[in-house]
MARVEX-238376 format. One line per 10 residues: number of its first residue (from 1); their letters; for each residue x negated, y, z negated of N, C-alpha, C. Coordinates in Angstrom, 1 decimal. Layout:
BEGIN
NUM	A	X/Y/Z/X/Y/Z/X/Y/Z; ...
This chain:
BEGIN
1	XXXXXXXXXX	-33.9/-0.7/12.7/-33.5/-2.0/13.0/-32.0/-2.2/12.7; -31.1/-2.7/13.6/-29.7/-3.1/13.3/-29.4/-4.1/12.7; -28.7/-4.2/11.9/-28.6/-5.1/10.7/-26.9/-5.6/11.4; -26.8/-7.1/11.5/-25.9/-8.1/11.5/-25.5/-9.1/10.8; -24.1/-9.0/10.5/-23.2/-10.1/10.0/-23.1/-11.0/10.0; -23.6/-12.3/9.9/-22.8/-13.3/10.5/-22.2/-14.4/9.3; -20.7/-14.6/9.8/-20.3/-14.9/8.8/-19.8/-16.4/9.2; -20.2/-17.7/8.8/-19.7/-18.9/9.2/-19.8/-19.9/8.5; -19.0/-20.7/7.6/-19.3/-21.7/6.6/-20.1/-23.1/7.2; -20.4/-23.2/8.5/-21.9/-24.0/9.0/-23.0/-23.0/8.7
11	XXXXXXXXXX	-24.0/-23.9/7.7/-24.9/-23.2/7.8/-26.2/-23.3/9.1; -25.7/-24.5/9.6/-26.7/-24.6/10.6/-26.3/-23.7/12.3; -25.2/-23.6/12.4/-24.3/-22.3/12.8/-25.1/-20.9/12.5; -25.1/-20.7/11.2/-26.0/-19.6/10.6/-27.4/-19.3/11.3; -27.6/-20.2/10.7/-29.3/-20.2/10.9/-29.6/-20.3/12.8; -28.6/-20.9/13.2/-28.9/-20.5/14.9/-28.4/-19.4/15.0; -27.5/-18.8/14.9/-27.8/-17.1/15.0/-28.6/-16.4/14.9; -28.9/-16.7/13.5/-30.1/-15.8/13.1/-31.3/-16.0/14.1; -31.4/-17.6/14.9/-32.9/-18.0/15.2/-32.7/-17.2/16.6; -31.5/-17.1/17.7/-31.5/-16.7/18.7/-31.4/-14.6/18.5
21	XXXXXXXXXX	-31.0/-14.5/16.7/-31.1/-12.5/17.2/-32.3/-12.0/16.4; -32.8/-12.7/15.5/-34.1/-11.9/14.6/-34.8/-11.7/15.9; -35.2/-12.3/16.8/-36.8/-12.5/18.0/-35.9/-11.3/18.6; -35.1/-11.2/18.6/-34.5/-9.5/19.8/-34.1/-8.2/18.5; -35.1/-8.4/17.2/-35.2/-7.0/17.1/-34.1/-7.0/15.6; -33.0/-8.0/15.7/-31.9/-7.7/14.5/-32.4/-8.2/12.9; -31.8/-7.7/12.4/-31.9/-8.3/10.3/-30.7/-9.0/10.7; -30.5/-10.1/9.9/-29.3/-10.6/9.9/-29.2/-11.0/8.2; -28.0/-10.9/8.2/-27.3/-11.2/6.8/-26.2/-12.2/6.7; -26.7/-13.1/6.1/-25.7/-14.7/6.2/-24.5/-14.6/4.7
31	XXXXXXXXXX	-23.4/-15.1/5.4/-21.9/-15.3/4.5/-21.6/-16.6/4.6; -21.3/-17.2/3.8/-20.6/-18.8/4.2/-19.6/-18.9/4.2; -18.6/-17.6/3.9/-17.5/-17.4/3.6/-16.6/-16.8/4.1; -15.3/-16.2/4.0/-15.4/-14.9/4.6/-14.7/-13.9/3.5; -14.8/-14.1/2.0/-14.5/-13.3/1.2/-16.2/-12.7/1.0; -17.4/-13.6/1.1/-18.4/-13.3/1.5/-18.3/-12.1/2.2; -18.1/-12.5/2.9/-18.8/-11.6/4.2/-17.7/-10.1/4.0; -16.9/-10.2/3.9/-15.7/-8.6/3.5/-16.8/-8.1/2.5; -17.1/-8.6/1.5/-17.7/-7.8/0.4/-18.9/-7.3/0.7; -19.9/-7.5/1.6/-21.2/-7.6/2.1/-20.7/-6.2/3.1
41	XXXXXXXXXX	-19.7/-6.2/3.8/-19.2/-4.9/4.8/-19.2/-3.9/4.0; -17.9/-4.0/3.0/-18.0/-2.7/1.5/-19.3/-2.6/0.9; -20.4/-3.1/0.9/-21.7/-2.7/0.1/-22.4/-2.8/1.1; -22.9/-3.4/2.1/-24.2/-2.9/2.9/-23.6/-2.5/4.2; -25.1/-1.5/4.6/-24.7/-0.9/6.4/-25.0/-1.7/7.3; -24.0/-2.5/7.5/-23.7/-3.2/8.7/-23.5/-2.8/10.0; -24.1/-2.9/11.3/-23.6/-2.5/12.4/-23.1/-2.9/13.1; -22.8/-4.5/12.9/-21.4/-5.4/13.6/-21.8/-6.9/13.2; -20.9/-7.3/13.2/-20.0/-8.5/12.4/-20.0/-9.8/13.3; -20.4/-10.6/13.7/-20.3/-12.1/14.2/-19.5/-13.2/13.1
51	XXXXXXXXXX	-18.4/-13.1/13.5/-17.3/-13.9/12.7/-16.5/-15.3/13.1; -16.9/-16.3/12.2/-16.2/-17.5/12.9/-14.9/-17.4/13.2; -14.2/-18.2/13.3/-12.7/-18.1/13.3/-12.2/-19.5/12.3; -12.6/-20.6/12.6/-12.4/-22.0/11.9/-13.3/-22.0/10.4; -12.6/-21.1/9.4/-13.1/-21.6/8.1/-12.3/-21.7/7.6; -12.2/-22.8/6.1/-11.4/-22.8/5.1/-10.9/-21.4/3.6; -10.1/-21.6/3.4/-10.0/-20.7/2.4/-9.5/-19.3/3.4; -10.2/-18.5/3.9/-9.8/-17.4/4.9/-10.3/-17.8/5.8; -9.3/-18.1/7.1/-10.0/-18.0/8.4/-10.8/-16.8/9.1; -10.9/-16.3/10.3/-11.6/-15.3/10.7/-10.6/-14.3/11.1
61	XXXXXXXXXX	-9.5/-14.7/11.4/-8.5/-13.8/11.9/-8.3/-13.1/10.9; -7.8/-13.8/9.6/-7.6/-13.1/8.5/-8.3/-11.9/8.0; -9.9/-12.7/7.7/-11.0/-11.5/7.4/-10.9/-10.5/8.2; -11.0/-10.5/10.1/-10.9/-9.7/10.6/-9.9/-8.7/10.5; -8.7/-9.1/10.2/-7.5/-8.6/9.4/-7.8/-7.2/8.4; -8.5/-8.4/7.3/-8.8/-7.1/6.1/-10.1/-6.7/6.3; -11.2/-6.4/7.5/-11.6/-5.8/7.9/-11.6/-4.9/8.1; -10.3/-4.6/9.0/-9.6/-3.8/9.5/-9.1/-2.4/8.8; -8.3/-3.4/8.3/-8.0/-2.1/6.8/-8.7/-1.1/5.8; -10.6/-1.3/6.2/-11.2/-0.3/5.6/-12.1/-0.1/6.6
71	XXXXXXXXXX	-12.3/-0.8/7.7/-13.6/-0.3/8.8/-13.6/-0.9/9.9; -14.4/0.2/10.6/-14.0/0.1/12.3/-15.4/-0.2/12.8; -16.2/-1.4/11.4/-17.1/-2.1/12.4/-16.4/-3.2/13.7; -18.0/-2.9/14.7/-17.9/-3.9/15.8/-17.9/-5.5/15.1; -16.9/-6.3/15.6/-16.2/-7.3/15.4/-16.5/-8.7/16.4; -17.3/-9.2/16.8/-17.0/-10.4/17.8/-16.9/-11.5/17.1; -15.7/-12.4/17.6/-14.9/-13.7/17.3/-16.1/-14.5/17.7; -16.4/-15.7/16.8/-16.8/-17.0/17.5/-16.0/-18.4/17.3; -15.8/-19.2/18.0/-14.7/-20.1/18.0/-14.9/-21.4/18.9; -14.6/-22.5/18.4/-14.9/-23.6/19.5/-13.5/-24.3/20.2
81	XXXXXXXXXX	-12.7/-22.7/19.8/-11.1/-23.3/20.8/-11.1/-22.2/22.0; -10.8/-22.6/23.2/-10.6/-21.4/24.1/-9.0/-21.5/24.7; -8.4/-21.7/23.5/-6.8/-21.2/23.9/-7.0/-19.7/24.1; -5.8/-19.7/25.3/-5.7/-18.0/25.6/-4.7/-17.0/24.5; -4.4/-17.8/23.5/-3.4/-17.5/22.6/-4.3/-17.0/21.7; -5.7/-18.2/20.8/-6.4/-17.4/20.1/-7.3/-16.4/20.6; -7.0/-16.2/21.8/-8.5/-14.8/22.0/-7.4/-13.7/21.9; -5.9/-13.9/22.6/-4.9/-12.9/22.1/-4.9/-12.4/20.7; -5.0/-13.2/19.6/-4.3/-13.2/18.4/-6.1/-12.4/17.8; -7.0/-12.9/18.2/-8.1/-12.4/17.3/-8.1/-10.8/17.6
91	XXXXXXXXXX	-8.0/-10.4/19.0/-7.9/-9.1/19.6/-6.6/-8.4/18.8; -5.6/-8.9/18.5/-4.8/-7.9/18.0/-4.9/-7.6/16.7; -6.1/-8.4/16.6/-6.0/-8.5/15.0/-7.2/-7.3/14.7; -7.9/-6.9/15.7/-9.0/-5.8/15.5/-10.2/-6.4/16.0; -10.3/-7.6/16.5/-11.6/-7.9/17.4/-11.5/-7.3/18.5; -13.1/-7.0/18.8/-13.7/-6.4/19.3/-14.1/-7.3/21.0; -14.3/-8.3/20.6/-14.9/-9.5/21.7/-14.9/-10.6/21.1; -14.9/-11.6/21.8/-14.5/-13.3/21.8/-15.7/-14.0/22.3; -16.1/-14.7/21.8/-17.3/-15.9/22.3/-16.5/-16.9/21.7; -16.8/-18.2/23.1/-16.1/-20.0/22.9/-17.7/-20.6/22.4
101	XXXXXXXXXX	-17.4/-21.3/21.2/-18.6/-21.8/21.3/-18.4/-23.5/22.3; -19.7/-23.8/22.6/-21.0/-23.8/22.7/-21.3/-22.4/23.2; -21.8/-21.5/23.0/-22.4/-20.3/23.9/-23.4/-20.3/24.8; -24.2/-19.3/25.3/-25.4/-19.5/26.4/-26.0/-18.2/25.2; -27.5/-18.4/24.9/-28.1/-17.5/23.9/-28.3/-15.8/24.5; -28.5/-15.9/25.8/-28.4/-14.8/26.2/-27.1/-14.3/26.8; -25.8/-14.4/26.5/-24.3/-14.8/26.7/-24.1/-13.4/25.5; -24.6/-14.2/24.0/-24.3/-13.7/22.8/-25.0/-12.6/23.1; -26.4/-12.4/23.1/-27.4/-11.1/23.2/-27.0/-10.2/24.0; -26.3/-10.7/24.9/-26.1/-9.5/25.9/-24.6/-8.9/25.1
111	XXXXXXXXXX	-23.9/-9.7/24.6/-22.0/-8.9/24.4/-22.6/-8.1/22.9; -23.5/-8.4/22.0/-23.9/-7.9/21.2/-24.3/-6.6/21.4; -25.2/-6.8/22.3/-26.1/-5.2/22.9/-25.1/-4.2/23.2; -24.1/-4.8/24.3/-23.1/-4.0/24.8/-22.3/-3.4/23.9; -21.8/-4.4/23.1/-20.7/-3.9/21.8/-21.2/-3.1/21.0; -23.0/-2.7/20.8/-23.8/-1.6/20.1/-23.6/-0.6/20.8; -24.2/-0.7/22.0/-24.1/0.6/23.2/-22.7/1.3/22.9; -21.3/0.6/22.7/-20.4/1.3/23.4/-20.2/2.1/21.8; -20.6/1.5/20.2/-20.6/2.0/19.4/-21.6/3.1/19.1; -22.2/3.0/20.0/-23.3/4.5/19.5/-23.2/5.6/20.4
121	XXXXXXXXXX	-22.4/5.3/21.3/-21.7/6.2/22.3/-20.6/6.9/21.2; -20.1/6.6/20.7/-18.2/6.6/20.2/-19.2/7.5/19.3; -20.5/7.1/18.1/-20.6/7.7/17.4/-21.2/8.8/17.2; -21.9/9.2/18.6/-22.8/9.9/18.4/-22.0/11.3/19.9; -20.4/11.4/19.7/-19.9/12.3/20.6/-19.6/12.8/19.4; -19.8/14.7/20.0/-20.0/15.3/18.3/-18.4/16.1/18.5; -17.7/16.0/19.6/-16.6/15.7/19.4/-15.3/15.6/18.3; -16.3/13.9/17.6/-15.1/13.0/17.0/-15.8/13.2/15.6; -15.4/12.8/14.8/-15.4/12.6/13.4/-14.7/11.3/12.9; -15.6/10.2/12.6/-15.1/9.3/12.6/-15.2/8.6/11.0
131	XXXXXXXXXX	-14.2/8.2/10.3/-14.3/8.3/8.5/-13.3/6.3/8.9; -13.7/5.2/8.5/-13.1/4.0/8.2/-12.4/4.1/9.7; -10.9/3.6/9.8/-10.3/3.4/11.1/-9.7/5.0/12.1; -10.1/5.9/11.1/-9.6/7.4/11.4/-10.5/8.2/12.0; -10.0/8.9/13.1/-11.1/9.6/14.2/-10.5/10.9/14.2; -11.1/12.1/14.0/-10.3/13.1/13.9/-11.3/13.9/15.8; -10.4/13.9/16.4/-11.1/14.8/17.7/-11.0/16.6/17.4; -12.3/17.0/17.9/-12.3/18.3/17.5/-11.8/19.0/19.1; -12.1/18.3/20.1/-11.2/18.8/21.2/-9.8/18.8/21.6; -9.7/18.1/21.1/-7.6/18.1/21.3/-7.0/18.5/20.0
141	XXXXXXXXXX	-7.8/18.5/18.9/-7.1/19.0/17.8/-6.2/18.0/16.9; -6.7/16.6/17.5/-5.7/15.6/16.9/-6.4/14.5/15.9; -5.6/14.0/14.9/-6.4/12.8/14.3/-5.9/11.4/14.6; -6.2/10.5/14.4/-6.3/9.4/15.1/-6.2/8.2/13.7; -5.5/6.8/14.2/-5.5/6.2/12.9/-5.1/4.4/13.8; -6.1/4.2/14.5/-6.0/2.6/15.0/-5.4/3.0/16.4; -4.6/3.0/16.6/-3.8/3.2/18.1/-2.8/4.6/17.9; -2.8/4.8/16.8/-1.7/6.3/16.9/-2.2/7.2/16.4; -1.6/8.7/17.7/-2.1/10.1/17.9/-1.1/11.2/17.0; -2.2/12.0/15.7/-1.2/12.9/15.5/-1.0/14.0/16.0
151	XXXXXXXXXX	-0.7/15.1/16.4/-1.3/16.6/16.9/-1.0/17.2/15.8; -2.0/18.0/15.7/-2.2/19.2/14.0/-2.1/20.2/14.3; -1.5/20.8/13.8/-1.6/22.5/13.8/-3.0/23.2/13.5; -3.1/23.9/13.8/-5.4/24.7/13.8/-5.1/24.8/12.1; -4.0/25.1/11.4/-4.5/25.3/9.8/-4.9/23.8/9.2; -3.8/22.9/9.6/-3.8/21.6/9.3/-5.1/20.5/10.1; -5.6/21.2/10.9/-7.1/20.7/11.5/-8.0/21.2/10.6; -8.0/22.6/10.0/-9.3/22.7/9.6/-9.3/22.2/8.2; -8.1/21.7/7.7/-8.1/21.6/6.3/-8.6/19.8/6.1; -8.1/19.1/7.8/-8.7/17.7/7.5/-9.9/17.4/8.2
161	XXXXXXXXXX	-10.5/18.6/8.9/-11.9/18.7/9.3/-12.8/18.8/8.0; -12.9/19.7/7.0/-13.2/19.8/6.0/-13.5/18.8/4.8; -12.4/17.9/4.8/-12.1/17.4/3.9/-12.8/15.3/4.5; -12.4/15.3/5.5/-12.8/14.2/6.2/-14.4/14.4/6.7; -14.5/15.3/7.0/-16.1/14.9/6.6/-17.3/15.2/6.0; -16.4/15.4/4.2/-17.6/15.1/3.5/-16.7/14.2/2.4; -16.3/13.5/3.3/-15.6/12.4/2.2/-15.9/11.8/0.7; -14.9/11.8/-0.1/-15.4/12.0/-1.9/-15.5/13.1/-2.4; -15.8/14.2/-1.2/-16.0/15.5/-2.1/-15.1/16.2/-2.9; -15.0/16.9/-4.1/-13.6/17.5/-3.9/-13.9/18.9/-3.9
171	XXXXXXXXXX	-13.0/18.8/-3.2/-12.8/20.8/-2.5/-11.7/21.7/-3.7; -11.8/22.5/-3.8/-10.9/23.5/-4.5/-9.8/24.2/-3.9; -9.0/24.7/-4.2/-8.0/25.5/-3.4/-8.5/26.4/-2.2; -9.3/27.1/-3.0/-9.9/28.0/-3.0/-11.3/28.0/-1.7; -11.9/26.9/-1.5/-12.5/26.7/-0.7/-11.8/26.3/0.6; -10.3/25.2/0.6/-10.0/25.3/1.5/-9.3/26.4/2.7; -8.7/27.7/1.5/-8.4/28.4/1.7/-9.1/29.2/2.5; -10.5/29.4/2.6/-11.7/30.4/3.2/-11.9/29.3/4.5; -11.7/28.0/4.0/-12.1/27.7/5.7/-10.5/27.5/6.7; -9.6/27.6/5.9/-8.7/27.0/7.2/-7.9/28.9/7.5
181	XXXXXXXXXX	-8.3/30.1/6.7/-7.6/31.1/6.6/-8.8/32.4/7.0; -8.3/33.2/7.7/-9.0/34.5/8.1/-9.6/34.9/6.8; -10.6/35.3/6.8/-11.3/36.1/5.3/-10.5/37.5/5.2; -10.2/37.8/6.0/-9.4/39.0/6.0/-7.7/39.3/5.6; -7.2/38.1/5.8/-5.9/37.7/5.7/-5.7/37.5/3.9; -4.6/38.2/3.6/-4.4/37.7/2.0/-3.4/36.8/2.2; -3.6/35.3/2.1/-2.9/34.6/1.4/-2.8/33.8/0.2; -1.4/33.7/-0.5/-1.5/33.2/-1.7/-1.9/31.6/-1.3; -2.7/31.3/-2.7/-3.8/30.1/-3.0/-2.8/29.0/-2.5; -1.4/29.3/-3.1/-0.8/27.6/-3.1/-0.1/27.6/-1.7
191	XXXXXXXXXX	-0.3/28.7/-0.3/-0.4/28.2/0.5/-0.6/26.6/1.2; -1.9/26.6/0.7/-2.9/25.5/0.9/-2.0/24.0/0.0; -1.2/24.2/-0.9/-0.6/23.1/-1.7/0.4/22.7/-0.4; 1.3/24.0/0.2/2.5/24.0/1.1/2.2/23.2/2.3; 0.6/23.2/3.2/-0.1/22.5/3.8/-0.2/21.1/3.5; -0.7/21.0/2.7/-1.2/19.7/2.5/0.2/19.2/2.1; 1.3/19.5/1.6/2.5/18.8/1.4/3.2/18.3/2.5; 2.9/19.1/3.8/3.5/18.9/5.0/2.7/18.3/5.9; 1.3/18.4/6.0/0.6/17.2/6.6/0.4/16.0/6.2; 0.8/15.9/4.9/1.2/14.3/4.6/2.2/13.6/4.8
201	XXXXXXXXXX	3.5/14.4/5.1/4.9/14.0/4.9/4.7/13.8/6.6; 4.0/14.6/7.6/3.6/14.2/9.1/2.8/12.9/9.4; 1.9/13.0/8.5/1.0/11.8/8.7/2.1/10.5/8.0; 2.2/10.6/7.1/3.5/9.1/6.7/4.3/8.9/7.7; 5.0/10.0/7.9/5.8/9.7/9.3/5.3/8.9/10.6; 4.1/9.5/10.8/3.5/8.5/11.9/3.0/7.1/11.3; 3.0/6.9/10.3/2.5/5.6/10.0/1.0/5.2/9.2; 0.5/6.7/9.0/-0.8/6.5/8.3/-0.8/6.5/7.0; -1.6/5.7/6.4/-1.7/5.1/5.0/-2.3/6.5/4.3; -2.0/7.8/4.4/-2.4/8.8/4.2/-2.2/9.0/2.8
211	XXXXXXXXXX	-1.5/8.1/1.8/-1.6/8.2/0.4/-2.4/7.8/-0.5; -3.3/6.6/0.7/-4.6/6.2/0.4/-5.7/7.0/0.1; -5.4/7.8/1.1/-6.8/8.8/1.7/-6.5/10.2/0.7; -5.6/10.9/1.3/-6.0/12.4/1.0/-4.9/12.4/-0.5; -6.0/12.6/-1.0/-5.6/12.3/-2.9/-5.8/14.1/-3.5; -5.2/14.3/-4.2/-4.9/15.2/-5.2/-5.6/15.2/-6.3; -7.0/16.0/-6.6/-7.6/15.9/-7.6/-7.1/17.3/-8.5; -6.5/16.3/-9.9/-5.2/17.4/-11.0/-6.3/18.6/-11.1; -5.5/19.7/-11.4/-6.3/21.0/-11.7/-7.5/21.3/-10.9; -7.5/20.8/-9.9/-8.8/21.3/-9.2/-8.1/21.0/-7.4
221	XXXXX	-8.2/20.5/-6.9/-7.6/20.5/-5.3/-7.7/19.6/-4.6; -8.4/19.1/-4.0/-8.4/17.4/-3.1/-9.8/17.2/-2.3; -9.4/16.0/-1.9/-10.5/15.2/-1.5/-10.1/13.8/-0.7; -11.0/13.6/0.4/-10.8/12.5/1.2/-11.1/11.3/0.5; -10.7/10.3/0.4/-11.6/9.0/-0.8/-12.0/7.8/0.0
């Protein structure tokens, strides 16, 4: 069962959500908030987010904002303004899709369904490797970080293949060394230090928050966090 967000300081808002998606199959999980509703993303498996736009305290753009910043859940805006400025402004902000309220019930059901479909498509191409807003493709050899492409060298692929997806783990020198290096090849260990020093200083350069991510665990080697 797909489990949904919906986050809206009406509760009677709420509770029509819930009454038009529980009967098609969804759990729904109510926020009156949207510091609510951010915290409920970081602790439960969510598979997409129904977000007002018109609350106090954080609007929706905002949430959807710091949404953003840790996950590339599906996102639809609900709103009872249909300026063409806020469907702009919610979309650049990391929405996914826009609904004007009053809605039509099967309107919402259907952009829901779709916005699932195109998410289980994305996740289930064995392809990609997908960790928060970072997509690492195993066909082109590139990682990915919102709208920007890096190209990796094959050592510097297999060392954030490894490490991105068993995220938290930490790997040893020594382990990265056997996967990103011939078993046959003698190289020295801190090879792998000279790597990771230069795929970071590439990744910052493009713009990725990569000091977030690929952390240095002292006397032992690293880990995705």
């Amino acid at each position: 069962m797909r489990t949904i967000l919906l986050v809206d300081d009406e509760h009677r808002m709420l509770d029509l959500l819930e009454l038009f998606l529980e009967p098609r199959g969804f759990k729904c999980i109510k926020a009156d908030n949207g510091k609510k509703g951010m915290d409920i993303v970081k602790k439960e498996k969510v598979s997409l987010v129904l977000l007002d736009v018109m609350m106090p305290d954080l609007d929706g753009w905002q949430v959807c904002k710091k949404i953003r910043e840790f996950s590339t859940i599906p996102v639809i805006m609900l709103t009872a303004r249909s300026d063409k400025s806020d469907l702009v402004k919610g979309l650049e902000f990391g929405a996914d899709d826009y609904i004007t309220k009053p809605f039509d019930e099967r309107e919402l059901v259907a952009r829901v369904n779709a916005l699932l479909r195109r998410t289980a498509d994305d996740e289930a191409d064995p392809s990609n490797v997908i960790y928060g807003d970072f997509l690492l493709n195993r066909d082109s050899y590139s990682l990915h970080y919102q709208n920007v492409e890096v190209q990796l060298t094959l050592k510097e692929f297999y060392i954030i293949e490894a490490l991105i997806s068993h995220p938290k783990r930490t790997f040893t020198r020594e382990q990265l060394l056997r996967t990103a290096w011939d078993y046959n090849t003698f190289t020295d260990i801190r090879t792998v230090d000279s790597h990771i020093r230069n795929l970071r200083e590439k990744l910052k350069t493009a713009g990725f928050p990569i000091h977030d991510f690929l952390l240095t665990v002292w006397g032992i080697g690293y880990k995705w966090n």
